[in-house]
C-alpha positions in Angstrom: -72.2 -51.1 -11.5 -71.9 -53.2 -14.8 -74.0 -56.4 -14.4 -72.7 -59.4 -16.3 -74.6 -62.1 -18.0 -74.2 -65.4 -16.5 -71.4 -67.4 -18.4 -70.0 -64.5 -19.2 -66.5 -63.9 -18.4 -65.8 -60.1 -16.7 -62.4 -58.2 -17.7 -60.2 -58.8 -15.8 -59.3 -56.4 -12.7 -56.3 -54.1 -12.5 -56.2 -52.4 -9.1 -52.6 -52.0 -8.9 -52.5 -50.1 -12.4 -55.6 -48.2 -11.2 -53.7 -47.3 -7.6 -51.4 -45.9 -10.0 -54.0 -43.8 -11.9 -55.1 -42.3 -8.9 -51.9 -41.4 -7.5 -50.9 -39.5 -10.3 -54.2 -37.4 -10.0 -53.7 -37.0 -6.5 -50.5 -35.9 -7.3 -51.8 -33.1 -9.7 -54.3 -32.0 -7.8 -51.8 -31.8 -4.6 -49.5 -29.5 -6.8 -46.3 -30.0 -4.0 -44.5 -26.8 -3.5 -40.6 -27.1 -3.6 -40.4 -26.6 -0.1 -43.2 -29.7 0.4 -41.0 -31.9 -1.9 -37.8 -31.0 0.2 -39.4 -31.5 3.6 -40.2 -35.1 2.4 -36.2 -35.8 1.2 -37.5 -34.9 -3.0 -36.6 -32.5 -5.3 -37.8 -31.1 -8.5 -36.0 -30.9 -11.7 -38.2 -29.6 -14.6 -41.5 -31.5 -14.2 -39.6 -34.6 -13.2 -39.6 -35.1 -9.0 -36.8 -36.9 -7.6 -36.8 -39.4 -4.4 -34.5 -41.6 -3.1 -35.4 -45.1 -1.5 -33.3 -47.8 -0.5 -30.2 -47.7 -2.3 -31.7 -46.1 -5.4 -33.7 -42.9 -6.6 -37.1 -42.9 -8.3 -38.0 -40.7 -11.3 -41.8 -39.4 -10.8 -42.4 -37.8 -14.5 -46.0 -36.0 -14.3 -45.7 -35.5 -17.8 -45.2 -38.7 -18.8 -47.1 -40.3 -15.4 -44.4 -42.7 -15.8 -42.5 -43.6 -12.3 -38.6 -44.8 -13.5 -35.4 -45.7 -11.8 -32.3 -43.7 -12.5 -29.9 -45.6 -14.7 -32.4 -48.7 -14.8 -36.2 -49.4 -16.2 -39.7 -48.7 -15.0 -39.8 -49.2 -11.6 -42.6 -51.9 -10.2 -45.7 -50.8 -9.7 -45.3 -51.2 -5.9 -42.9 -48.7 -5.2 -44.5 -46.3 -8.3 -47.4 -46.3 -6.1 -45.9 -46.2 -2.6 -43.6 -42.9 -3.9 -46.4 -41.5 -5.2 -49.1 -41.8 -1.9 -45.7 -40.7 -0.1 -45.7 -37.5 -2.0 -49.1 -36.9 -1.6 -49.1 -36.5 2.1 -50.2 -33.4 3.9 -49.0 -33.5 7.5 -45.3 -33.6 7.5 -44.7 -33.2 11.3 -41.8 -34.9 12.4 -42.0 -37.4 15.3 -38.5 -40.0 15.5 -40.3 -42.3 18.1 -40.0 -45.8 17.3 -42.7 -48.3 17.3 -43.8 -51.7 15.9 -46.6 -51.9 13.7 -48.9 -52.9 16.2 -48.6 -49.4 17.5 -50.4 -47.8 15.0 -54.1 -48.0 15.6 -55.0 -48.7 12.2 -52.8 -51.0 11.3 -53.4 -53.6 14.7 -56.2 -55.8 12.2 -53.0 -55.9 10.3 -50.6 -57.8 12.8 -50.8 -61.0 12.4 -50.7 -61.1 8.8 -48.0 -58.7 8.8 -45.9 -61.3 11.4 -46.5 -64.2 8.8 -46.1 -62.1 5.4 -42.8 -60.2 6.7 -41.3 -61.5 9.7 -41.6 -65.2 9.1 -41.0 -64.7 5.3 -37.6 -62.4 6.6 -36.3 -65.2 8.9 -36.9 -68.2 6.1 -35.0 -65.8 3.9 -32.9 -63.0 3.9 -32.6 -63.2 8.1 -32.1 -67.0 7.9 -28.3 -66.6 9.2 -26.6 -63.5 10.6 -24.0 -63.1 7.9 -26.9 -63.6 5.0 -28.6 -60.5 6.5 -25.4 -58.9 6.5 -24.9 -59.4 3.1 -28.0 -58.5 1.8 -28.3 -55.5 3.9 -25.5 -53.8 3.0 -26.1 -54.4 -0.7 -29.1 -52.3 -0.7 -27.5 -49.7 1.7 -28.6 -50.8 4.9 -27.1 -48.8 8.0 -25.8 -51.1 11.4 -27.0 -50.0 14.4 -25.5 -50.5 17.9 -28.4 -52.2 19.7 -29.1 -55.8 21.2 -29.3 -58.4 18.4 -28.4 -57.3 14.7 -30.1 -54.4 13.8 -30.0 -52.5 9.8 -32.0 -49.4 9.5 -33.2 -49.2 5.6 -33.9 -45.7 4.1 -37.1 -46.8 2.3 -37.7 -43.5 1.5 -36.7 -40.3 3.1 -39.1 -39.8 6.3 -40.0 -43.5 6.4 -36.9 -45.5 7.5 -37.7 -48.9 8.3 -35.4 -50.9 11.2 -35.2 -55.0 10.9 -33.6 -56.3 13.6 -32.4 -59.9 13.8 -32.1 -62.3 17.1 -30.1 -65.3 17.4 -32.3 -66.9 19.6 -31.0 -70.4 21.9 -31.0 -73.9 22.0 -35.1 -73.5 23.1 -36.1 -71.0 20.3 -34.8 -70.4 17.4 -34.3 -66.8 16.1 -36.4 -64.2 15.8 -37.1 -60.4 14.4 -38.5 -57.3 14.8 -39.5 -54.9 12.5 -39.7 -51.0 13.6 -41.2 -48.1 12.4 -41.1 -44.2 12.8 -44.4 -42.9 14.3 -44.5 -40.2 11.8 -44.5 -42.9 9.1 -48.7 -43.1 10.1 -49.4 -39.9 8.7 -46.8 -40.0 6.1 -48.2 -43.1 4.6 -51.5 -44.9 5.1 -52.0 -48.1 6.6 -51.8 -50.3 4.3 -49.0 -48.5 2.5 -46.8 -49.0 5.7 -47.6 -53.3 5.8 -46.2 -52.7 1.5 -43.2 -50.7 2.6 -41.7 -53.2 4.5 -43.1 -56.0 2.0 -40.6 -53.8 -1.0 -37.8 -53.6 1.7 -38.1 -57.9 1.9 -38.4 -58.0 -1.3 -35.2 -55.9 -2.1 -33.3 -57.6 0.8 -34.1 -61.2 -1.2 -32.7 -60.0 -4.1 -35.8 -58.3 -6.3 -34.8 -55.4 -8.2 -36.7 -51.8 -7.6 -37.2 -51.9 -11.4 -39.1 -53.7 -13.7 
């Protein structure tokens, strides 16, 4: 490791552009087969992979290791990097049970930042009133579901749908949310990649474009 003198001032740190890095070379050393790209919702056209998330479809170039959105700019580092662990993942099972975060063993450190970070965020935001999380849901293609309280599943990307689901609440508490998870999403994505999913999805649902 470099030492530094004292007074001296070290460069300063990029870990989301090296995330990036990486994932690209994971990418080429994964070399994904058509028929891996399909079972995660991609395709391949040319050297270029396709994905859709949200309402939107990303544009991996491993020529280029540049991660665009179709019709728009770059796309933010965030989801460059999610797409690109996404791609890189080697058990593709499929298991549709639904859990909370907490479920996931290693993610249960994670909970009570994730319940300030997300869900209090979501309710002082986008899920402030029923009709505002309306709105916003179905802007960036959200999907209602019949189920108690209001509930929009969001097609973050292909295997990793992520439910929010909105309560009212009464005159004693005021209202509250759930966020809900596929189990297959733990080995589709790793832990912390799951807490940055749903982080995107807020961030899209407040208004932040996917691009750049």
């Amino acid at each position: 490791m470099r030492e530094y003198k004292p007074g001296q001032i070290p460069p300063p740190q990029r870990p989301y552009e090296q995330a990036f890095e990486l994932g690209f070379e994971a990418l080429a050393l994964r070399a994904p087969t058509d028929a891996h790209l399909i079972a995660l919702g991609a395709e391949r056209s040319g050297n270029v992979i396709k994905l859709p998330v949200l309402h939107r479809q990303l544009l991996i170039d491993q020529d280029t290791r540049e991660v665009s959105v179709e019709g728009g700019g770059k796309a933010r580092l965030g989801w460059a990097i999610l797409a690109l662990h996404y791609l890189c993942a080697s058990d593709l099972s499929d298991d549709p049970r639904e859990f909370a975060l907490g479920h996931f063993t290693d993610c249960r450190s994670y909970v009570s930042v994730f319940n300030n970070r997300i869900v209090r965020r979501f309710l002082a935001t986008a899920g402030k009133d029923a009709k505002l999380f309306a709105e916003r849901a179905e802007q960036i293609g959200g999907v209602l579901l019949e189920r108690p309280g209001m509930a929009y599943s969001f097609s973050v990307l292909p295997r990793v749908p992520i439910v929010i689901v909105r309560y009212e609440g009464d005159y004693e508490l005021g209202p509250g949310a759930s966020v809900i998870f596929r189990a297959d999403a733990e080995h589709l994505l790793p832990a912390e990649d799951r807490i940055v999913a749903a982080e995107l999805l807020l961030d899209s649902l407040s208004g932040k474009s996917i691009d750049e």
